[in-house]
C-alpha positions in Angstrom: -7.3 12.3 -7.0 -7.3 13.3 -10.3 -7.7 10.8 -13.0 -4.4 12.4 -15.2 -2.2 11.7 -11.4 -3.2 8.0 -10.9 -0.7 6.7 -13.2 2.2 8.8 -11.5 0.7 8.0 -7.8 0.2 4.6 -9.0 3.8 3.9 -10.2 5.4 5.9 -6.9 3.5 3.5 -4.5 4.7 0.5 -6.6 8.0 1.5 -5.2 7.0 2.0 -1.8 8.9 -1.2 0.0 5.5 -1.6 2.8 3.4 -2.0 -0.6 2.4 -5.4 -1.1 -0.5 -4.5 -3.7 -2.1 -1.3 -5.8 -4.4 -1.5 -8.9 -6.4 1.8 -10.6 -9.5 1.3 -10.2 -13.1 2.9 -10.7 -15.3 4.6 -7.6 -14.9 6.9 -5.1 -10.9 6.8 -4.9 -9.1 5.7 -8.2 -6.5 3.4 -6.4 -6.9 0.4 -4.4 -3.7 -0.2 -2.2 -2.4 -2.4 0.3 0.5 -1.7 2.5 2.2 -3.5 5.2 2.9 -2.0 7.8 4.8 -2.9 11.6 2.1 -0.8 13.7 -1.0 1.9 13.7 2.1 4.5 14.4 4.6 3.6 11.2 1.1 3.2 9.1 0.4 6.6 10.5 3.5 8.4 8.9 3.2 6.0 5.6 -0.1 7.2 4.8 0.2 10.7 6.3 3.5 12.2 5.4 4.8 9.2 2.2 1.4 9.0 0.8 -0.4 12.1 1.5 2.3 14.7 0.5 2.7 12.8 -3.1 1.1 15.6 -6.0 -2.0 14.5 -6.9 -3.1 12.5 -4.1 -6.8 14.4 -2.5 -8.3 12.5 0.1 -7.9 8.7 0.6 -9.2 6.3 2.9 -7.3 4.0 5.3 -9.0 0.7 7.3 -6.6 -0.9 9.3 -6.1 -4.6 9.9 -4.8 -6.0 12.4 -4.3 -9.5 12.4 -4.5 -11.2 8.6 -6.5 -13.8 8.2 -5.8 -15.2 4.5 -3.6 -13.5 2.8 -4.9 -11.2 -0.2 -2.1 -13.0 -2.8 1.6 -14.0 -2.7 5.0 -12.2 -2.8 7.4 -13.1 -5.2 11.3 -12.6 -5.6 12.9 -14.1 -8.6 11.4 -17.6 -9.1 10.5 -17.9 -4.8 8.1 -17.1 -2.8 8.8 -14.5 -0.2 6.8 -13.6 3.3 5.6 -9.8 3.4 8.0 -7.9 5.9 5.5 -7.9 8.7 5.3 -11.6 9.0 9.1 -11.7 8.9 9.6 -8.8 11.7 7.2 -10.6 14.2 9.7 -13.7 14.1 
């Protein structure tokens, strides 16, 4: 993307409710995200139709996970700790 869109892209994923992280940073893409998403199909649309329509956004790459191991950092609400969506659908 272009450098003067990663702080608009940056602040719209922010308030995307599957992301659980995104930082600017320097490389090939100028924004490191993570979402969370139920399945291959919802992450599909997210990055497809959410993510790719957004002005600025080029190109982007997207590796799938599929089972966490560790998770990358912790979710807080308030003064608690909070489970990322995915683990709370799955119960």
């Amino acid at each position: 993307m272009h450098p003067s869109a990663v702080k608009s892209v940056g602040r719209t994923l922010a308030q995307e409710p599957e992301m659980a992280f995104a930082a600017a940073v320097s490389g090939s893409y100028n924004i490191h995200a993570v979402a969370h998403c139920r399945d291959l199909g919802e992450l599909f649309e997210f990055a497809s139709e959410r993510i790719g329509s957004l002005s600025g956004v080029q190109s982007m790459a997207v590796s799938p996970l599929l089972q966490q191991i560790k998770p990358a950092g912790t979710l807080v609400s308030g003064d608690r700790l909070v489970e990322p969506r995915s683990v709370r659908a799955r119960r």
